[in-house]
PAMI-487668 format. One record per atom (N, C-alpha, C): x, y, z; residue in one letter; residue number from 1; atom name. Coordinates in nm, 3 decimals, always signed. Each point is the difference from the previous one (the first is absolute). Example, Ala and Ser with C-alpha at 12.3 -4.5 7.8 and 13.67 -1.06 7.14 Angstrom:
       x       y       z resn resi name
  +1.319  -0.569  +0.780    A    1    N
  -0.089  +0.119  +0.000    A    1   CA
  +0.090  +0.120  +0.000    A    1    C
  -0.035  +0.105  -0.072    S    2    N
  +0.082  +0.119  +0.006    S    2   CA
  -0.077  +0.109  +0.073    S    2    C
END
This chain:
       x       y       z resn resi name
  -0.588  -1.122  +3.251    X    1    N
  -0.011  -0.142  +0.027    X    1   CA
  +0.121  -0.070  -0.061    X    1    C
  +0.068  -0.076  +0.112    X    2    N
  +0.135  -0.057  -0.082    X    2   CA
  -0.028  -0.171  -0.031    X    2    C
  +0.034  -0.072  -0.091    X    3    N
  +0.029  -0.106  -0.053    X    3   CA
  +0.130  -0.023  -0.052    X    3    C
  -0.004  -0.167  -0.034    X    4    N
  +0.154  -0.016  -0.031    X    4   CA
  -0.035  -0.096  -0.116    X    4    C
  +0.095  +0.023  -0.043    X    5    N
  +0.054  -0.027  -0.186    X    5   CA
  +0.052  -0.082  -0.006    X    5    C
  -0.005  -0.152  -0.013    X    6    N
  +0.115  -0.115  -0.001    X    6   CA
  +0.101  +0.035  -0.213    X    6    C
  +0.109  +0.026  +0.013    X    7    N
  +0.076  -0.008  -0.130    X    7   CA
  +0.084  -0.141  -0.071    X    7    C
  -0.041  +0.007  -0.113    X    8    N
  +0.086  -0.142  -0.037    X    8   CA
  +0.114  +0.062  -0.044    X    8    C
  +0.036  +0.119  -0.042    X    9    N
  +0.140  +0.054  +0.008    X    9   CA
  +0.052  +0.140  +0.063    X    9    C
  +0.130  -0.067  +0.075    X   10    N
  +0.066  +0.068  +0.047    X   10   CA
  +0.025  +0.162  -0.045    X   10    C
  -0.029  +0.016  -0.143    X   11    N
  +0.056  +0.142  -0.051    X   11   CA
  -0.133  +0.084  +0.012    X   11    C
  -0.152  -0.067  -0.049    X   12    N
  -0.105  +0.060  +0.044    X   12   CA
  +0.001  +0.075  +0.137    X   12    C
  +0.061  -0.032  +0.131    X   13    N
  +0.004  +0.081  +0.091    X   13   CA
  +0.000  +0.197  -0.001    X   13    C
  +0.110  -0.009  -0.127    X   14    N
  +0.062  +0.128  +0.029    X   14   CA
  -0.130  +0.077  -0.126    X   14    C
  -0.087  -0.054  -0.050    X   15    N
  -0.105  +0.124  -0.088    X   15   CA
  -0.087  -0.032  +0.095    X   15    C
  -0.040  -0.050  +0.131    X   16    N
  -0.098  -0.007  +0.088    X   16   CA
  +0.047  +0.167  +0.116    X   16    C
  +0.100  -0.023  +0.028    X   17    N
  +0.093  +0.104  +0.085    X   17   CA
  +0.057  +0.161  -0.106    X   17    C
  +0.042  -0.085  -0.063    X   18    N
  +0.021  +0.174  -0.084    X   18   CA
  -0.049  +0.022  -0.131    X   18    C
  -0.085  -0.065  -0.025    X   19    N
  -0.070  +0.034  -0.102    X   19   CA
  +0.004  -0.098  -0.126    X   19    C
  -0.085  -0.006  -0.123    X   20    N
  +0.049  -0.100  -0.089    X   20   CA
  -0.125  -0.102  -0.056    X   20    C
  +0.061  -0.073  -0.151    X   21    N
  -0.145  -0.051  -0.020    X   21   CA
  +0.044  -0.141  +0.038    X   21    C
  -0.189  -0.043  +0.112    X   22    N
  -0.009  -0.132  -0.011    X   22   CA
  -0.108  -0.061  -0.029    X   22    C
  +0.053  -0.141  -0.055    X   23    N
  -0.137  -0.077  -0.093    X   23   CA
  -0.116  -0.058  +0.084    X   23    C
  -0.093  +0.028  -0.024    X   24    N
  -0.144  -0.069  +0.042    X   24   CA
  -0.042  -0.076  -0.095    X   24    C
  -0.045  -0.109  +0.049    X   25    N
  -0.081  -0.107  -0.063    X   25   CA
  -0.137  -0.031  -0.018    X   25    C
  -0.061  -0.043  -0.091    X   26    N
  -0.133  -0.039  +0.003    X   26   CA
  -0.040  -0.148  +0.168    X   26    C
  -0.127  +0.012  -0.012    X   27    N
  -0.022  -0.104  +0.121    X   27   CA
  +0.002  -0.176  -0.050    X   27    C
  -0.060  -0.027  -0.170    X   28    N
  +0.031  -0.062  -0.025    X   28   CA
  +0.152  -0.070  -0.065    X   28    C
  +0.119  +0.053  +0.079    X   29    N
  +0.107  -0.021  +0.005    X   29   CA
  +0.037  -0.080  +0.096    X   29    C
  -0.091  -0.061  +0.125    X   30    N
  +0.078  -0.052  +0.086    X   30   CA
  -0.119  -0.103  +0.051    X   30    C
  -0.078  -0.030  -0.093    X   31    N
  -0.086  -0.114  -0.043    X   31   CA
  +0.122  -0.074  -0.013    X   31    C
  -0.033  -0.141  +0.066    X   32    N
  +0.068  -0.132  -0.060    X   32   CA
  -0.109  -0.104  +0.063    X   32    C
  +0.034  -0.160  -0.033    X   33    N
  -0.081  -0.069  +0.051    X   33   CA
  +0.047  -0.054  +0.158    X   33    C
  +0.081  +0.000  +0.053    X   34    N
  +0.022  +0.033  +0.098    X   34   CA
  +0.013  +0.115  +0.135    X   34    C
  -0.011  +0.035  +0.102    X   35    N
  +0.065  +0.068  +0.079    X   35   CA
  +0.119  -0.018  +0.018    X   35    C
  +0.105  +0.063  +0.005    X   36    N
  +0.088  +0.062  -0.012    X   36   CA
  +0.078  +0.132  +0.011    X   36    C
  +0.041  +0.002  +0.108    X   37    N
  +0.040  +0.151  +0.009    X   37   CA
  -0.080  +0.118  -0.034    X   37    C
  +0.055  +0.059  -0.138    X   38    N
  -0.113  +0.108  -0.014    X   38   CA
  -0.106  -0.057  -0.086    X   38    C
  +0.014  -0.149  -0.043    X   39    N
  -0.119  -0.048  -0.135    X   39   CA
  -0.099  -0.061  +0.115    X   39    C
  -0.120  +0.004  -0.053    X   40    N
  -0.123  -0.084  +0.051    X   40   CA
  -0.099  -0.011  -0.100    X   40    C
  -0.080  -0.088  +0.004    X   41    N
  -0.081  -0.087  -0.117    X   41   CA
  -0.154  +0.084  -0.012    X   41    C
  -0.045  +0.148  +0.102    X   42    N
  -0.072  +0.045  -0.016    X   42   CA
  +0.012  +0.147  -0.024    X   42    C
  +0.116  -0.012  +0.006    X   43    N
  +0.046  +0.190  -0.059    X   43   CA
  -0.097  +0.090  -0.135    X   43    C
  -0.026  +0.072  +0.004    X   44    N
  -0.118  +0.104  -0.070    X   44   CA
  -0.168  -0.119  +0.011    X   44    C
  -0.021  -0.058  +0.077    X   45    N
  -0.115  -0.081  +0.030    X   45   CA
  -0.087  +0.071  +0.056    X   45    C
  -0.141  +0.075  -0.056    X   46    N
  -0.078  +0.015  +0.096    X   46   CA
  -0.144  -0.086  -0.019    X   46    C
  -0.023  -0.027  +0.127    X   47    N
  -0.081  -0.114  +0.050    X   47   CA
  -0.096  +0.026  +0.100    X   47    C
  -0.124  +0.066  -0.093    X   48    N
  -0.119  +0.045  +0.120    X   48   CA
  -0.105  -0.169  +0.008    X   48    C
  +0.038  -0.074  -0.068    X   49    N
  -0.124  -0.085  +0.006    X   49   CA
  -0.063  -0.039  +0.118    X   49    C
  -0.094  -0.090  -0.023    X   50    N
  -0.148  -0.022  +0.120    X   50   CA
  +0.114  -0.144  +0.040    X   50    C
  +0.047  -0.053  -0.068    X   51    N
  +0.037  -0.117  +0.078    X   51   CA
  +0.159  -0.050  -0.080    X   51    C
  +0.092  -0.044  +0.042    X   52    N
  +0.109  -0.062  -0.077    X   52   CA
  -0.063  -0.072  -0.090    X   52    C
  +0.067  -0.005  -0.120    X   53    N
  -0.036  -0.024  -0.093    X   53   CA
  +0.035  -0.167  -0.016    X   53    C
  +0.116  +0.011  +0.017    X   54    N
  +0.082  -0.154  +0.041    X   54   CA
  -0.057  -0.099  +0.103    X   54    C
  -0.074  +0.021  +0.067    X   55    N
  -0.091  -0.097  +0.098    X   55   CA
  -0.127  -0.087  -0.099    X   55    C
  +0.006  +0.058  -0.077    X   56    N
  -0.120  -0.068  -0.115    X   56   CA
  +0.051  -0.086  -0.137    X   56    C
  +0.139  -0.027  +0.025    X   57    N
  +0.039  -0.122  -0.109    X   57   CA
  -0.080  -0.089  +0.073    X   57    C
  +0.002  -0.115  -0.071    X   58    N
  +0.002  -0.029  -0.105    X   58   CA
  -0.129  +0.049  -0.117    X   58    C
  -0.138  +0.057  +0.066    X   59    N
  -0.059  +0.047  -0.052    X   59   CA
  +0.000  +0.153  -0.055    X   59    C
  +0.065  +0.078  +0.020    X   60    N
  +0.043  +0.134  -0.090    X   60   CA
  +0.162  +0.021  +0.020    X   60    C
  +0.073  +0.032  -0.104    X   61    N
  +0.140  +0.032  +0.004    X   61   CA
  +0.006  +0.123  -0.092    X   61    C
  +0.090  +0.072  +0.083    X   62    N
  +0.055  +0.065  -0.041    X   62   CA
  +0.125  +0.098  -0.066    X   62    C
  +0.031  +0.003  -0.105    X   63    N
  +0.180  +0.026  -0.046    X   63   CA
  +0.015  +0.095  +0.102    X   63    C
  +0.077  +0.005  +0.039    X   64    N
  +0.118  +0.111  +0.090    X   64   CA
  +0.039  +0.123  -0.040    X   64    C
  -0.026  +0.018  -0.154    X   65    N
  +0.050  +0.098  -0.073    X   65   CA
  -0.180  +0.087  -0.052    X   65    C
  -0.124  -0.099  +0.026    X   66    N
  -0.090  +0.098  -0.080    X   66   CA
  -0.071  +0.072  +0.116    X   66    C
  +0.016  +0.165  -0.085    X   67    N
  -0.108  +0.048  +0.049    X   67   CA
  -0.151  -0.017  -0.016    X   67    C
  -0.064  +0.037  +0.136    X   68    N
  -0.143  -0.062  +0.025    X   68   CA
  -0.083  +0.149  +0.095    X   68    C
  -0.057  +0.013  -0.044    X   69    N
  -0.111  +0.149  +0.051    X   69   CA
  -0.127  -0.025  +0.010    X   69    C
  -0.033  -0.011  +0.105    X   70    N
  -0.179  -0.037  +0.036    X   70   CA
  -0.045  -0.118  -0.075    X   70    C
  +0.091  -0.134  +0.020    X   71    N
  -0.059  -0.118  -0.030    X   71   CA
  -0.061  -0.081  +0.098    X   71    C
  -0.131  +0.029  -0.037    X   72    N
  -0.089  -0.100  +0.131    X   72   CA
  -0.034  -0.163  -0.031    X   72    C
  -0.001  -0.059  +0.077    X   73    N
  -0.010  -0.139  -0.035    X   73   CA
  -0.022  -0.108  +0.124    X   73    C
  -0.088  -0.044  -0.007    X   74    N
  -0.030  -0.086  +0.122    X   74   CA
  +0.015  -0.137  -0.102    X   74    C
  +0.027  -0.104  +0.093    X   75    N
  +0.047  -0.155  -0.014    X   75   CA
  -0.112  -0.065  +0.117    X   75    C
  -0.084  -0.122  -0.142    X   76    N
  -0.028  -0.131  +0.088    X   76   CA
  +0.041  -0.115  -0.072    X   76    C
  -0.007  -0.104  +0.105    X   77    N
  +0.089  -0.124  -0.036    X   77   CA
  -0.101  -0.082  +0.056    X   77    C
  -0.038  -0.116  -0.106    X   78    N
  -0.098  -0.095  +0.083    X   78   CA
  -0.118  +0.073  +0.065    X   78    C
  -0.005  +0.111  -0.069    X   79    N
  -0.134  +0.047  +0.118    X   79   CA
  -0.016  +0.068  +0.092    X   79    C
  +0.135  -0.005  +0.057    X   80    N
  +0.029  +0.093  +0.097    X   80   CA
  +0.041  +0.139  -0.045    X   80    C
  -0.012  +0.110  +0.034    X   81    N
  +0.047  +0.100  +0.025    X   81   CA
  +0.134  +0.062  +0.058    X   81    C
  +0.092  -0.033  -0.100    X   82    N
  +0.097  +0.065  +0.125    X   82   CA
  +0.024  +0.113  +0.001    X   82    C
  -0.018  +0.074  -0.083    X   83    N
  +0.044  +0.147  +0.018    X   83   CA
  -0.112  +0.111  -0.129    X   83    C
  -0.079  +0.119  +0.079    X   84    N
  -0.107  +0.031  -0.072    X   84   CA
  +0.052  +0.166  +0.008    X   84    C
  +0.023  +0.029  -0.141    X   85    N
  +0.013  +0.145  -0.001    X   85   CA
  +0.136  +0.095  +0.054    X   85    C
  +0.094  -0.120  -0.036    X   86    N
  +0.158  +0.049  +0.011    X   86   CA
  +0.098  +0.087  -0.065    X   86    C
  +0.035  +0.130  +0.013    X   87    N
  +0.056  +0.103  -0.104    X   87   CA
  +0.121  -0.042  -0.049    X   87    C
  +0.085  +0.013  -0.076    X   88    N
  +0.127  -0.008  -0.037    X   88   CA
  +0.046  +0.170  -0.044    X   88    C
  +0.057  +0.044  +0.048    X   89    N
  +0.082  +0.109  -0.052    X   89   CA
  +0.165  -0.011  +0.036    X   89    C
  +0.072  -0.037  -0.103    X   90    N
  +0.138  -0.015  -0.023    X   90   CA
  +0.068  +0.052  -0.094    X   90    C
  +0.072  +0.119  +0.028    X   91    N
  +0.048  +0.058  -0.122    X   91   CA
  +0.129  -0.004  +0.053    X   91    C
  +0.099  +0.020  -0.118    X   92    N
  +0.132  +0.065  +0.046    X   92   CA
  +0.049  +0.128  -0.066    X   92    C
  +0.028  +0.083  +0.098    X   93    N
  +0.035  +0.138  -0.038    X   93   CA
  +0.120  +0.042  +0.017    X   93    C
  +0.051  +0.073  -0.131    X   94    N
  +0.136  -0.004  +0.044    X   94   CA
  +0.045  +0.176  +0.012    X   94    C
  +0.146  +0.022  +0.035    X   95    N
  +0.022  +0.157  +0.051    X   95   CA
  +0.130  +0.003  +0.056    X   95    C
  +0.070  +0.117  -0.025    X   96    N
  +0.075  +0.058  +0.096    X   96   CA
  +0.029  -0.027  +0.124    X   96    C
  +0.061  -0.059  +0.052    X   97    N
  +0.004  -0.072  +0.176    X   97   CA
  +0.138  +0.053  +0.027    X   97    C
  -0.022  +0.035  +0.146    X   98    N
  +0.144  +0.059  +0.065    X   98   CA
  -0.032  -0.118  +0.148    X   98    C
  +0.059  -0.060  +0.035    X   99    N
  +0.017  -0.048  +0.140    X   99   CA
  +0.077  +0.006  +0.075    X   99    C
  -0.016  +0.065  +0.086    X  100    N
  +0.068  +0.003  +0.161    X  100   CA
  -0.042  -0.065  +0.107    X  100    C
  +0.081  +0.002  +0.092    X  101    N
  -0.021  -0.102  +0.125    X  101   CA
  -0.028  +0.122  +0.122    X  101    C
  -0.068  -0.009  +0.102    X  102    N
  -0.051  +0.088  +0.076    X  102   CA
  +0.140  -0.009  +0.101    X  102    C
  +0.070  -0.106  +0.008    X  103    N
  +0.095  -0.004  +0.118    X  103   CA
  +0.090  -0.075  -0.084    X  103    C
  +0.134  +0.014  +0.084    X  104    N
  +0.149  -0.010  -0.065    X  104   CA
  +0.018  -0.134  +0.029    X  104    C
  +0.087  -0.066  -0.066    X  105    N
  +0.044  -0.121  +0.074    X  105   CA
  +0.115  -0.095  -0.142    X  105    C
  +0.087  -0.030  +0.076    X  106    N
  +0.085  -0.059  -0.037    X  106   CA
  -0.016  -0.130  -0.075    X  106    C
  -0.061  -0.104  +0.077    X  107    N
  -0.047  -0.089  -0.069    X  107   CA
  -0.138  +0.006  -0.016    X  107    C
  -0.085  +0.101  -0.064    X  108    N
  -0.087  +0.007  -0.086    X  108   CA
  +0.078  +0.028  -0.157    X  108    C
  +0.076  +0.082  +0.049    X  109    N
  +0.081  -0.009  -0.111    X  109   CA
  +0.090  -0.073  -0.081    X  109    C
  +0.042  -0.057  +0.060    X  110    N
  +0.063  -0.123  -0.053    X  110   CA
  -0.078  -0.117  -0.038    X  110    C
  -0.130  -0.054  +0.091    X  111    N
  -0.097  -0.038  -0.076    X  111   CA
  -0.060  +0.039  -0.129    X  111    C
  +0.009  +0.156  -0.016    X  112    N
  -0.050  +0.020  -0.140    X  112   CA
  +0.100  +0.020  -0.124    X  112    C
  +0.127  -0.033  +0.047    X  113    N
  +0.137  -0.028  -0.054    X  113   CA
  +0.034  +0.128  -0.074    X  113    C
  -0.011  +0.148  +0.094    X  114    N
  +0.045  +0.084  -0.063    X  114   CA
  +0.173  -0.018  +0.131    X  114    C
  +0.031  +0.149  -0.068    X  115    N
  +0.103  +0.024  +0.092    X  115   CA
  +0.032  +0.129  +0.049    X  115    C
  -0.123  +0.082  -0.003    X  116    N
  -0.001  +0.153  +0.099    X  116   CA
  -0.116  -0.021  +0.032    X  116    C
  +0.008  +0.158  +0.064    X  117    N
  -0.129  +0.037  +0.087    X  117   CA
  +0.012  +0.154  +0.011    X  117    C
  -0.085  +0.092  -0.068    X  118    N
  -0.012  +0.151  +0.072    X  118   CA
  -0.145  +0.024  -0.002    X  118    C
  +0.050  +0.088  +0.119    X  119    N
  -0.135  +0.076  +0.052    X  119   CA
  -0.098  +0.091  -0.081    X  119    C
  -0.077  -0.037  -0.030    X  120    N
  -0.077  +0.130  -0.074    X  120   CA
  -0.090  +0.076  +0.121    X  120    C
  +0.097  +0.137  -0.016    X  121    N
  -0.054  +0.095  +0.059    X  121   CA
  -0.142  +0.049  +0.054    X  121    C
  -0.077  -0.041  -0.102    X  122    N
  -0.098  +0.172  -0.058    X  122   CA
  -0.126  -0.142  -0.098    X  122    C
  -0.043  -0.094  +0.006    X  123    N
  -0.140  -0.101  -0.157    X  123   CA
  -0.044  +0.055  -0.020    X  123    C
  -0.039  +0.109  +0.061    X  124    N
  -0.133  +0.087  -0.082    X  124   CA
  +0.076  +0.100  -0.057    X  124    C
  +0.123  +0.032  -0.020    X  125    N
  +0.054  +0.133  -0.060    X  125   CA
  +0.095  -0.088  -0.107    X  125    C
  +0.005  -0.156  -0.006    X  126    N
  +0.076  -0.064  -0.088    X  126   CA
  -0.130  -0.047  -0.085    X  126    C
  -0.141  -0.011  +0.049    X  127    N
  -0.057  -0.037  -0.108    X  127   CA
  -0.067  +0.128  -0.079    X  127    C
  +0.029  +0.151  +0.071    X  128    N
  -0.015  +0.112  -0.078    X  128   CA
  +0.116  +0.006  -0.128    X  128    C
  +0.121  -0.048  +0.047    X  129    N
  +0.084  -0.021  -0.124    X  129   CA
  -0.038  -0.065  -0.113    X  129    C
  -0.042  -0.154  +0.030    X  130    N
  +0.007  -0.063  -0.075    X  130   CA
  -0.160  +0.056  -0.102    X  130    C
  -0.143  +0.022  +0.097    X  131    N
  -0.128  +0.043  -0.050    X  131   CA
  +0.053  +0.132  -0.130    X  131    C
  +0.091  +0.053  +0.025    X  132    N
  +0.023  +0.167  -0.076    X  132   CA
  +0.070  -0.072  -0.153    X  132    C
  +0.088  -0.094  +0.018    X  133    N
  +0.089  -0.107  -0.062    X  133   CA
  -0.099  -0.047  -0.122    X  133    C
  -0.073  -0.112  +0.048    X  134    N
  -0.187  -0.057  -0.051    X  134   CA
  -0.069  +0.095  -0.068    X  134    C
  -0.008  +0.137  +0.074    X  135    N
  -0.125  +0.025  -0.017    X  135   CA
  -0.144  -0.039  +0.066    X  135    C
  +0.016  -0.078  +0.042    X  136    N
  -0.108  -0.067  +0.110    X  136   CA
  +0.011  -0.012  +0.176    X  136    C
  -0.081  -0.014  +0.041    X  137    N
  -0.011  -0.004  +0.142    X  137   CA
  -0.001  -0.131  -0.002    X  137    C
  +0.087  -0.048  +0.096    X  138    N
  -0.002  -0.151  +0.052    X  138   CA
  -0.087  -0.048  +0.152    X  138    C
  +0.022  -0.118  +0.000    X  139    N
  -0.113  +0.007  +0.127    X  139   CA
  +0.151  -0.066  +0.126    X  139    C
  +0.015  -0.048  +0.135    X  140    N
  +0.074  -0.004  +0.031    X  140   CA
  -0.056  -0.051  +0.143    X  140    C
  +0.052  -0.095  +0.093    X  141    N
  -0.050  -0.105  +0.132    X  141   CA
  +0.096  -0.090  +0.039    X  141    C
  -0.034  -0.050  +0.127    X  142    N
  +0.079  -0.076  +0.020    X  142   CA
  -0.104  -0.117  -0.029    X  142    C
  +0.075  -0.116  -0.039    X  143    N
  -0.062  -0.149  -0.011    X  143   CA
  -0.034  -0.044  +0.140    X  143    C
  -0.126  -0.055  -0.084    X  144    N
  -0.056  -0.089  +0.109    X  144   CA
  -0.006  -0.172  -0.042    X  144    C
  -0.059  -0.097  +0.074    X  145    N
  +0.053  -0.120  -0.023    X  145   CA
  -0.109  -0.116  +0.022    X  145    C
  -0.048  -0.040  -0.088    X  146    N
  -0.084  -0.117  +0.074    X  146   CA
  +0.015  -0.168  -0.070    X  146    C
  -0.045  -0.071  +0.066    X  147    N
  -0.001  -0.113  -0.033    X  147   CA
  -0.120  -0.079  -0.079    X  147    C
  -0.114  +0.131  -0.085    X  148    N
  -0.060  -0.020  -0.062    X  148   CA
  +0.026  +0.007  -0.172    X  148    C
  -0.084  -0.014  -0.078    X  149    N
  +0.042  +0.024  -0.172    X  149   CA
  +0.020  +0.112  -0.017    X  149    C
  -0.098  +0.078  +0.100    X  150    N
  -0.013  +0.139  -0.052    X  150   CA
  +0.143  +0.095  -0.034    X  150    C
  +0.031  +0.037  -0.099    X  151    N
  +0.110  +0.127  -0.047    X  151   CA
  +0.002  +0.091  -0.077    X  151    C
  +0.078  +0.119  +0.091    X  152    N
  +0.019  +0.084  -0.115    X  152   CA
  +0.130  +0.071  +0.018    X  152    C
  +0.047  +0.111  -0.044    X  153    N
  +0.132  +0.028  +0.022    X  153   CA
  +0.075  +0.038  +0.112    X  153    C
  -0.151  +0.038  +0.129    X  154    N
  +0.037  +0.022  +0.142    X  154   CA
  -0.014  -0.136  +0.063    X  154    C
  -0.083  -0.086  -0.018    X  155    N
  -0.029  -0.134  +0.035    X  155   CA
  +0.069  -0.094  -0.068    X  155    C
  +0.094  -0.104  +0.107    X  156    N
  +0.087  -0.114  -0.048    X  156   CA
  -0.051  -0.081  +0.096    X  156    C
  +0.060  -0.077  -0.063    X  157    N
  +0.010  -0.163  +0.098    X  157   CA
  +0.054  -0.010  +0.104    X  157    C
  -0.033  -0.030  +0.095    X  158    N
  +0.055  -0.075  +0.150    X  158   CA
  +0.145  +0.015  -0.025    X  158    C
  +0.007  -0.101  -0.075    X  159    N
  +0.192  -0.031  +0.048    X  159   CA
  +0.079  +0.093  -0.096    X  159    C
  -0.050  +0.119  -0.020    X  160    N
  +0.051  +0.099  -0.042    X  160   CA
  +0.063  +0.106  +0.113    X  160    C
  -0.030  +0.005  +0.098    X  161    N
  -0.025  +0.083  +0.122    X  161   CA
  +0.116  -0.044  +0.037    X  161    C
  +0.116  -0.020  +0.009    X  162    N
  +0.128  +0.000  +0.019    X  162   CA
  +0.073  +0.156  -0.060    X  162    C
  -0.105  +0.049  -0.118    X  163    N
  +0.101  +0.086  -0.085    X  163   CA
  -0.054  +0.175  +0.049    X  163    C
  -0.118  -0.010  +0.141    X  164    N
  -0.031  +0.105  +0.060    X  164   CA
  -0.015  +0.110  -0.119    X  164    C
  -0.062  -0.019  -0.108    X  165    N
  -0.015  +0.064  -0.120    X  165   CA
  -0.087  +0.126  -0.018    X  165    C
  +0.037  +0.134  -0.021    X  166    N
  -0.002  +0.103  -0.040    X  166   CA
  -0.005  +0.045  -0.154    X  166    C
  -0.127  -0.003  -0.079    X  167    N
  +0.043  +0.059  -0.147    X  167   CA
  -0.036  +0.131  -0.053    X  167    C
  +0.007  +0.039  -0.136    X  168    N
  -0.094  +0.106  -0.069    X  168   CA
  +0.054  -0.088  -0.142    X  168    C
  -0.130  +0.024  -0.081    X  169    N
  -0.070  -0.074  -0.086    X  169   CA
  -0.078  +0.185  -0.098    X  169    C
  +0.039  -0.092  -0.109    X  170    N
  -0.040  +0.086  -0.107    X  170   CA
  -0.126  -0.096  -0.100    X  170    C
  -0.062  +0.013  -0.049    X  171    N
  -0.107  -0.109  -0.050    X  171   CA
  +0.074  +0.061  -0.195    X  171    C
  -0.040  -0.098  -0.056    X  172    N
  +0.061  -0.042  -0.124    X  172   CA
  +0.104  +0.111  -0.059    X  172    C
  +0.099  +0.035  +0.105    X  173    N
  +0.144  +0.086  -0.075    X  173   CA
  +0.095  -0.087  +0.009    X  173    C
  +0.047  +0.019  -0.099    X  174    N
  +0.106  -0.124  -0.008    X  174   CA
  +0.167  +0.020  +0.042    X  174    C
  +0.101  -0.071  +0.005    X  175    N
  +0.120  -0.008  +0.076    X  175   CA
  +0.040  +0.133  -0.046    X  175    C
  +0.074  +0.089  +0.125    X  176    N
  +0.083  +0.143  -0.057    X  176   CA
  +0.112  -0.030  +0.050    X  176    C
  +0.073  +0.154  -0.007    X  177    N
  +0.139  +0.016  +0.086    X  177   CA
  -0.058  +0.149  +0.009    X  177    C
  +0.034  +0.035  +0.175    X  178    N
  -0.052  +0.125  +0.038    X  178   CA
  +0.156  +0.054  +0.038    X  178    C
  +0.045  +0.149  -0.031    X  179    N
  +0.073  +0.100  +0.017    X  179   CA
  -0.018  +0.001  +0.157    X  179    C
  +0.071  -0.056  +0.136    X  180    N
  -0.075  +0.024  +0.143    X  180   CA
  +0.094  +0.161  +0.001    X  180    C
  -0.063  +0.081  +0.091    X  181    N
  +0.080  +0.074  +0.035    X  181   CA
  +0.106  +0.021  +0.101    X  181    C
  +0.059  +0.056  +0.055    X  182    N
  +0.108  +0.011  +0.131    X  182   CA
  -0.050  +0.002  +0.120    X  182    C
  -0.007  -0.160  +0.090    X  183    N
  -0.021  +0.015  +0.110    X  183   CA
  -0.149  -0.117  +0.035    X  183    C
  +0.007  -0.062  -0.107    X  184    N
  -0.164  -0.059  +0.038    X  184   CA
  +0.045  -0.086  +0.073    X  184    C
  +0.085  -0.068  +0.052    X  185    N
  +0.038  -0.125  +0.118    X  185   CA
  +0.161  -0.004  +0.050    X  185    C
  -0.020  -0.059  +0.101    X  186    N
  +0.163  -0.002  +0.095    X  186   CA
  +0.013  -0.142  -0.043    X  186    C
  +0.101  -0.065  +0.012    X  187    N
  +0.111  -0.093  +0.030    X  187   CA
  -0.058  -0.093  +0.128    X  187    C
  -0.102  -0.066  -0.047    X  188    N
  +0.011  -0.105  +0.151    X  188   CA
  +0.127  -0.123  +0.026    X  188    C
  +0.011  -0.038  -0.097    X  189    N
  +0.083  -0.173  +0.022    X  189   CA
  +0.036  +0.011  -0.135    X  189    C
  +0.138  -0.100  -0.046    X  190    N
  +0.069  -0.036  -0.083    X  190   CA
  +0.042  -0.137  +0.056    X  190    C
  -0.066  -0.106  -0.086    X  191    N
  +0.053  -0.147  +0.012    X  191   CA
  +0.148  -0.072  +0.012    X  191    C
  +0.040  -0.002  +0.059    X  192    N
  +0.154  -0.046  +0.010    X  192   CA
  -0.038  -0.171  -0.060    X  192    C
END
């Protein structure tokens, strides 16, 4: 199965093609409070709850930053009932993240303000590298996208879906540099 690799430097190309170490990052690395290129404001967010949580200010708020696990809570106001037996589960988990893009493209790339592009050959024989690397088995999908709260590291937001997103995800290993071996990706594009 092939995917593609957007690079923010030019010299990374050549340990993708002939071998060489390159750095991986944790997922909470590209948290910001904005979207932005590769940052977005829900990065390591996962979000099974019964209902957005944020639809219920002014009567329940919630920090952005706390985790919450099987908090039930119904709200009345005046008497009314508005909401009876609502879960909250919001944690953020963080890990090992590799992202690729399922398809090539020029200005995806430049949108995400790198300046290459190679092919990875082989995800499942690059995340045998990296799993042997760990020590752990990673899990690995393409993203999906909705316009609900709900997230997790395969699930983003709507207006994320520009970045046709491909990852593998390691759950709490933190940033490495992996030894790749000879041959894990070709040369798609170089940014002029």
């Amino acid at each position: 199965m092939e995917k593609y690799l957007y690079l923010t430097e030019p010299g990374w190309v050549n340990a993708w093609i002939e071998g060489g170490p390159v750095p991986f990052k944790v997922a909470s690395e590209y948290l910001r409070d904005d979207r932005d290129a590769i940052y977005t404001p829900d990065e390591n967010l996962i979000d099974s709850s019964t209902h957005d949580v944020k639809t219920f200010f002014p009567y329940i708020s919630v920090d952005e930053n706390a985790d919450m696990k099987d908090c039930t809570f119904s709200i009345n106001h005046e008497g009314i009932q508005l909401v009876s037996g609502a879960v909250i589960n919001r944690v953020h988990e963080d890990g090992l993240v590799v992202c690729m893009s399922n398809s090539a493209s020029r200005d995806v790339c430049r949108r995400f303000k790198k300046v290459a592009c190679v092919k990875i050959k082989n995800v499942k024989r690059l995340r045998r590298v990296i799993d042997k690397h760990l020590g752990v088995t990673g899990e690995m999908g393409k993203c999906r996208y909705t316009k609900t709260h709900h997230r997790d590291h395969f699930l983003k937001y709507y207006e994320d879906s520009w970045q046709d997103e491909f990852r593998m995800f390691w759950k709490n290993m933190p940033a490495t540099e992996v030894m790749l071996p000879k041959g894990m990706a070709t040369l798609e594009f170089i940014l002029s």
